[in-house]
RODO-2510 file (C-alpha; in nm, 4 decimals, decimal comma):
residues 289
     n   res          X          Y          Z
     1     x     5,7107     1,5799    -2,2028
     2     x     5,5059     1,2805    -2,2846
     3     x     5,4336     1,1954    -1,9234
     4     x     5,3186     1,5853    -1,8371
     5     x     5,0793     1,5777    -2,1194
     6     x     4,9731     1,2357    -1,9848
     7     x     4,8975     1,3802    -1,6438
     8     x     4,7397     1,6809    -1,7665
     9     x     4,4985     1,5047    -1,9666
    10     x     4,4132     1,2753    -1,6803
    11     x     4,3490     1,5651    -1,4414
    12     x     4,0890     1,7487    -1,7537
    13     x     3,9072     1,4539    -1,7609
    14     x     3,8828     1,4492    -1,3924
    15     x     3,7438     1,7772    -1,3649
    16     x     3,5475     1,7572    -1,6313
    17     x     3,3842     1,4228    -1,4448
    18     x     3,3925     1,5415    -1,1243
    19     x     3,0578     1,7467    -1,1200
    20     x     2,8528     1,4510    -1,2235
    21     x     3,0362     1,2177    -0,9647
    22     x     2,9793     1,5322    -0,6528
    23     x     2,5775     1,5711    -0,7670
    24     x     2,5173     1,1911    -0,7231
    25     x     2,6667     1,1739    -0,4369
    26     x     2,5172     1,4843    -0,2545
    27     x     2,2232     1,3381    -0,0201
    28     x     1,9241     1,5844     0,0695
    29     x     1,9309     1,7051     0,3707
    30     x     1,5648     1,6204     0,4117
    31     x     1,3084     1,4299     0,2190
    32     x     0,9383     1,4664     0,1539
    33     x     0,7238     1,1984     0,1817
    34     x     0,3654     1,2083     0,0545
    35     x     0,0677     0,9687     0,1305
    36     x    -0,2758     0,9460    -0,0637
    37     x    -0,5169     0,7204    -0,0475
    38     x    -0,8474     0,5932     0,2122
    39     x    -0,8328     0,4456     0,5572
    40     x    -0,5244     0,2215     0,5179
    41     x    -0,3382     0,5416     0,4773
    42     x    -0,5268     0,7772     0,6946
    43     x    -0,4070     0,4922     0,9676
    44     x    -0,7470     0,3548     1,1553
    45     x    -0,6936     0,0881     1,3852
    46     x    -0,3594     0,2831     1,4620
    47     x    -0,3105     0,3726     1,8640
    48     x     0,0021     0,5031     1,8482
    49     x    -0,0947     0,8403     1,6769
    50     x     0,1929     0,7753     1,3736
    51     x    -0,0701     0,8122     1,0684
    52     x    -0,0570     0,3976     1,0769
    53     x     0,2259     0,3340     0,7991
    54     x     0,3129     0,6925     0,7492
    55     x     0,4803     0,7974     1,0220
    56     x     0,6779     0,4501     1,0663
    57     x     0,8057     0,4399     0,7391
    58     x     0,9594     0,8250     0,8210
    59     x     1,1491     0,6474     1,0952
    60     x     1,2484     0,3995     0,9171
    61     x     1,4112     0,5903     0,6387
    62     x     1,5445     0,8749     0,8940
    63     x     1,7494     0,5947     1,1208
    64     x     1,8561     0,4032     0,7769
    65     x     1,9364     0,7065     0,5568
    66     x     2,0378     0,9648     0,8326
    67     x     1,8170     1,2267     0,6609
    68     x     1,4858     1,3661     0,7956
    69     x     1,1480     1,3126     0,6631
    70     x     0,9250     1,5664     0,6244
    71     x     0,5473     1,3897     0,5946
    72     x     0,2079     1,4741     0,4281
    73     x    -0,0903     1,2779     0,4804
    74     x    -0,4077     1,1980     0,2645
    75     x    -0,6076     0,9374     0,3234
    76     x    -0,9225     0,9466     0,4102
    77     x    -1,1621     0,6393     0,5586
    78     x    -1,4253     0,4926     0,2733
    79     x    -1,2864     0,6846     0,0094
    80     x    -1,3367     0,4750    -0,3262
    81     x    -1,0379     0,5047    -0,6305
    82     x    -1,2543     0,8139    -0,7940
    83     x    -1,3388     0,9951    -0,4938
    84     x    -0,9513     1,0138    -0,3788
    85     x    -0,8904     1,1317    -0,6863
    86     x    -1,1745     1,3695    -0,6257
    87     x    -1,0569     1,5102    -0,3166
    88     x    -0,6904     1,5688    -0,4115
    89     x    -0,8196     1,7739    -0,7087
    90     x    -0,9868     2,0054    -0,4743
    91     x    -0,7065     2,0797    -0,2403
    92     x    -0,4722     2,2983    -0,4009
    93     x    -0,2226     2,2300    -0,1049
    94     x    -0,2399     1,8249    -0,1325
    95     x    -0,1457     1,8986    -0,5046
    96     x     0,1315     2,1740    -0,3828
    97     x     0,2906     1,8909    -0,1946
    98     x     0,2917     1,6345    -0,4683
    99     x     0,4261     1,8611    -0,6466
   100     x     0,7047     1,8810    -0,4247
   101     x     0,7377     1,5164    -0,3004
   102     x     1,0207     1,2984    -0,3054
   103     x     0,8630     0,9951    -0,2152
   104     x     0,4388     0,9504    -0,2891
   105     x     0,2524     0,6337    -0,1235
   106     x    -0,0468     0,5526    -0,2064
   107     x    -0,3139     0,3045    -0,0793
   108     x    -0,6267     0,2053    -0,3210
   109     x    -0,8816    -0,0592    -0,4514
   110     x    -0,9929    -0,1612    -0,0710
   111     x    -1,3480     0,0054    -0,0509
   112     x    -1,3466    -0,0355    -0,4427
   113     x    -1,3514    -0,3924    -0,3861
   114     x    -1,5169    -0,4431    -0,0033
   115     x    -1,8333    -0,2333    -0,0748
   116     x    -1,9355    -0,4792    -0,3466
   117     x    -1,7934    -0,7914    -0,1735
   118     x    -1,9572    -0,7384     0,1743
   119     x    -2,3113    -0,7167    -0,0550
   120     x    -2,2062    -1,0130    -0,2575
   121     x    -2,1155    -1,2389     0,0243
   122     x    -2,4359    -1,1629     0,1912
   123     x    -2,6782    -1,2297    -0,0684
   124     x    -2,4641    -1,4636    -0,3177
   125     x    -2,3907    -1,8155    -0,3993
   126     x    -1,9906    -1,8839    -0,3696
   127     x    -2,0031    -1,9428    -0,7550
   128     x    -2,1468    -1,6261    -0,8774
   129     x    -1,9235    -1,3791    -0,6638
   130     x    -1,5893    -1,3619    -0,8482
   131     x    -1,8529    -1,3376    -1,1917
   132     x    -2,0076    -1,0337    -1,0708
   133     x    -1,6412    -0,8841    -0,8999
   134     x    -1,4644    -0,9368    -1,2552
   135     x    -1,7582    -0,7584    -1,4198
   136     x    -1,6921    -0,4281    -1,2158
   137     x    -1,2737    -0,4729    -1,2375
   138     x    -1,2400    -0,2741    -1,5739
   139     x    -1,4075     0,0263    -1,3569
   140     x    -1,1539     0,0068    -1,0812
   141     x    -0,8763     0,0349    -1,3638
   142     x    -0,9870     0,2915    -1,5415
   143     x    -1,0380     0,4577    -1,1736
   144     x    -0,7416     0,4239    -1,0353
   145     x    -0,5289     0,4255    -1,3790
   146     x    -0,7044     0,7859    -1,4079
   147     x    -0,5319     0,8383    -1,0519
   148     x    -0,2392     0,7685    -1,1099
   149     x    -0,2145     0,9650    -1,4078
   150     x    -0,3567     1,2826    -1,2069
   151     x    -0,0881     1,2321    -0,9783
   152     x     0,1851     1,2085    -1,2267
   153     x     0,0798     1,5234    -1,4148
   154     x     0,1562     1,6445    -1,0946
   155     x     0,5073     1,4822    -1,0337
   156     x     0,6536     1,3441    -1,3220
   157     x     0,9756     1,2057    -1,1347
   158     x     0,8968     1,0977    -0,7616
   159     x     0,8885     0,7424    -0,7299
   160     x     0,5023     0,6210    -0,6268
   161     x     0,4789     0,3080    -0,4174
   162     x     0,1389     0,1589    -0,4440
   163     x     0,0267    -0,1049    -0,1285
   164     x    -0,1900    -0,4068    -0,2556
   165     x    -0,5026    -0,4682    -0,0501
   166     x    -0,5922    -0,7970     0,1861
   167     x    -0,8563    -1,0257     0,2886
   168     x    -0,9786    -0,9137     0,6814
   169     x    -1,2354    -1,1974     0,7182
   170     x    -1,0073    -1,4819     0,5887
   171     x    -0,9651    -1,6113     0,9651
   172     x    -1,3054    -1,6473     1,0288
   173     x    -1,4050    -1,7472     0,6362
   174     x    -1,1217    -1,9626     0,5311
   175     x    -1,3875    -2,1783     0,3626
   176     x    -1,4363    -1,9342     0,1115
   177     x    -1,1540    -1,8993    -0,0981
   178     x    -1,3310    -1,7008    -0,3902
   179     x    -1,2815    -1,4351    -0,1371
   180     x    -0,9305    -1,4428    -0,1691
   181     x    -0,9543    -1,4588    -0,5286
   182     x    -1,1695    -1,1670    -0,5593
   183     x    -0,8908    -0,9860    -0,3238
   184     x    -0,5977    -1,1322    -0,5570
   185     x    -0,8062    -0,9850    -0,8822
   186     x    -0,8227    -0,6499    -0,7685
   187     x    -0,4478    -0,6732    -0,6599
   188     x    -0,3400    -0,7675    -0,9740
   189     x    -0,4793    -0,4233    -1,0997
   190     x    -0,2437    -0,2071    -0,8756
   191     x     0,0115    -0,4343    -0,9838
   192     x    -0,0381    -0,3982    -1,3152
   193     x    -0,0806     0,0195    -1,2837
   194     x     0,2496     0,0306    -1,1032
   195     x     0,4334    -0,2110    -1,3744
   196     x     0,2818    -0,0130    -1,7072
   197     x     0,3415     0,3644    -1,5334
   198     x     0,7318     0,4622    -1,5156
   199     x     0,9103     0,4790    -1,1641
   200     x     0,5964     0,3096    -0,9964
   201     x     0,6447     0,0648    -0,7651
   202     x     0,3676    -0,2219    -0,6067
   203     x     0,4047    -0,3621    -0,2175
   204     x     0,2140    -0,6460    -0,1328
   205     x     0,1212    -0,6805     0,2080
   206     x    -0,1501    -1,0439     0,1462
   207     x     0,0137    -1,2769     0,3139
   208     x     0,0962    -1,1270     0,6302
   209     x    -0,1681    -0,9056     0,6651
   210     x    -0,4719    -1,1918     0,5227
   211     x    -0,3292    -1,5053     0,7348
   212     x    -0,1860    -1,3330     1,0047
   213     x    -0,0423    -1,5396     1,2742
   214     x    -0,1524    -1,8443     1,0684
   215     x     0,0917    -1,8753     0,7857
   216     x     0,1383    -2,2695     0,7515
   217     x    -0,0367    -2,4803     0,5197
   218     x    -0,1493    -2,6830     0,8086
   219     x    -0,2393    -2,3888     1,0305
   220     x    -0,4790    -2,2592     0,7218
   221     x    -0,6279    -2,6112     0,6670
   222     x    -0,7555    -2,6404     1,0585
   223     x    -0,8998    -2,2830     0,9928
   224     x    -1,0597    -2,4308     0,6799
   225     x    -1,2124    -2,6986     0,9086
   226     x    -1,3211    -2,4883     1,1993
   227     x    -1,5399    -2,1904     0,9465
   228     x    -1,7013    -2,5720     0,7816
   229     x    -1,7569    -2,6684     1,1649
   230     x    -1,9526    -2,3417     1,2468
   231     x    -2,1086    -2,2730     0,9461
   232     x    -1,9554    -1,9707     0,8926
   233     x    -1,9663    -1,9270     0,5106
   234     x    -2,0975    -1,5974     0,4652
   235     x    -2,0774    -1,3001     0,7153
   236     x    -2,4593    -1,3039     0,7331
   237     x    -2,4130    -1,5649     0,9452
   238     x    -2,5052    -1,5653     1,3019
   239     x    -2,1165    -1,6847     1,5038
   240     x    -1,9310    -1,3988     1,2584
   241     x    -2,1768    -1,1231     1,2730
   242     x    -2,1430    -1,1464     1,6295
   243     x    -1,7689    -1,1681     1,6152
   244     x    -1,7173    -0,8581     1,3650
   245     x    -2,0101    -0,6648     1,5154
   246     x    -1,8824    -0,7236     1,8919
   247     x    -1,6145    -0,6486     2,1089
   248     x    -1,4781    -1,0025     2,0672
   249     x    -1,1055    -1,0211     2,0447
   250     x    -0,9868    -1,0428     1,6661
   251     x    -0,8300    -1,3959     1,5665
   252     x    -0,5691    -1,2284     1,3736
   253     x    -0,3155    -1,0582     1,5349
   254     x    -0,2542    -0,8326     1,2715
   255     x    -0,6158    -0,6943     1,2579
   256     x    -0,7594    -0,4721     1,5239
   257     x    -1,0184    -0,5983     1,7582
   258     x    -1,1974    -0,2538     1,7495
   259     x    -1,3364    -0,3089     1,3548
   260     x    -1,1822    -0,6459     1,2505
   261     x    -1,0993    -0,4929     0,9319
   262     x    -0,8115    -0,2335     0,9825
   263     x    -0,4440    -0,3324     1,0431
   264     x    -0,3686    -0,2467     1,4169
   265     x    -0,0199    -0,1291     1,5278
   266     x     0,1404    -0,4986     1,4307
   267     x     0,0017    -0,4803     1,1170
   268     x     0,0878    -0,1045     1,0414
   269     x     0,4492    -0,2106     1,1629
   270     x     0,4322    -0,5177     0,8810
   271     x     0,3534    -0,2921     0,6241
   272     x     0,6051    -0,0128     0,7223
   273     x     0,8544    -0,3192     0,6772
   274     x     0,6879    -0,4228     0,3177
   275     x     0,6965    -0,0692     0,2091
   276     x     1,0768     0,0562     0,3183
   277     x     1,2178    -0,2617     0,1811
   278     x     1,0963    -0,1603    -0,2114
   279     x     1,1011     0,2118    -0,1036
   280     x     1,5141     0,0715    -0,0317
   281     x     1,5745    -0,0519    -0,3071
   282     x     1,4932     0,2463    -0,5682
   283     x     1,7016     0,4540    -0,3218
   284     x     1,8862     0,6421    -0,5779
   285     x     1,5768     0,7661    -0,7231
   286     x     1,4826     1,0246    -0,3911
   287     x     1,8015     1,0124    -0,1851
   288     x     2,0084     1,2423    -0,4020
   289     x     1,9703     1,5968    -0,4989
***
């Protein structure tokens, strides 16, 4: 008798368990993957027609996860923070999508930053620029913390992966490392949004993307020498204007030659990889139904 009752009470708490253990372990049958953001997510500088990063990181996830992605892009080229946020607010089906997402991505903080820096690095001494960036960093947070906010009134439970931005003109200004700095600064802010908003994720793409080929200390000190050698400490000058104004082949092989600014298909393919490894690891959080 004492044995039956054992069993019996076994197989009640089995049944009784065995809805929560089914429902985590039923996958979707497909997933949907939303992108906002400016150029870096519209994909310019990408020749392979895949959205740059969008598209890839659907593959990726579809030969990994065996599910298919369904994908949703909007990004737009020289959008700041505010006017993303702008033009999501007037697309009811952009916001219909959220809604619905499984996965958002989300790209920022670029022409936030590179507007004022191209202007800076034109017409200021090294010393002043990172005074005059920091000044207009409090605007970029409240810009793009009021974006992310917009977007999680929208979806309270998708996870949101948020790229961190680069330096384009690094190979040909290596001299100037307040450039980096200024890059790093506004970084740190879509860090710091992703790690203070629940389920929000950051991807850093700097290194790759910023040094390209050229990722050894030693390799970055002969750049050093050869932008000291030409002179090249501001873009104003005469050997980079006609590099980023002409058809001259870009330096990094990560950047395309066509703007020396936008990732071309090597660099969309680097930060596919960036992205599905941290999109990877919070798994759980979309997967399931």
């Amino acid at each position: 008798m004492k044995r039956i009752l054992i069993v019996l009470m076994t197989l009640l708490i089995s049944f009784s368990l065995s809805p929560y253990i089914e429902a985590k372990e039923i996958v979707k049958n497909q997933v949907q993957l939303v992108t906002v953001g400016d150029s870096l997510t519209q994909g310019v500088g990408d020749t392979t027609n895949q959205g740059g990063y969008e598209k890839r990181i659907a593959k990726l996830i579809e030969k990994k996860d065996h599910v298919k992605v369904k994908t949703n892009n909007y990004g737009k080229s020289g959008d700041r923070s505010d006017q993303i946020l702008k033009r999501v607010q007037k697309n009811g089906i952009a916001q219909k999508n959220i809604k619905e997402a499984d996965i958002i991505v989300m790209t920022s903080g670029g022409n936030d930053l590179q507007q004022e820096l191209f202007k800076l690095i034109q017409t200021k001494e090294e010393k002043d620029i990172l005074l005059k960036v920091k000044s207009h960093k409090d605007e970029y947070s409240d810009s793009l913390n009021e974006l992310m906010n917009y977007i999680r009134s929208l979806n309270p439970d998708a996870p949101i992966f948020i790229f961190g931005n680069y330096n384009p003109l690094y190979v040909y200004l290596a001299n100037r490392p307040d450039i980096n700095q200024a890059v790093h600064l506004y970084n740190s802010i879509n860090s710091e949004t992703a790690r203070e908003n629940n389920n929000a994720y950051y991807v850093s793409v700097f290194n790759k993307l910023t040094y390209g080929q050229f990722q050894s200390k030693k390799q970055q000190a002969k750049l050093k020498k050869q932008s000291a050698a030409s002179f090249t400490g501001t873009v104003d000058n005469k050997v980079v204007k006609s590099t980023l104004n002409g058809p001259n082949k870009e330096k990094n092989e990560y950047i395309t030659s066509s703007d020396h600014y936008h990732p071309n298909n090597k660099g969309y393919d680097q930060m596919s990889k960036a992205l599905f490894k941290t999109v990877q690891k919070q798994k759980d959080e979309w997967i399931y139904k």
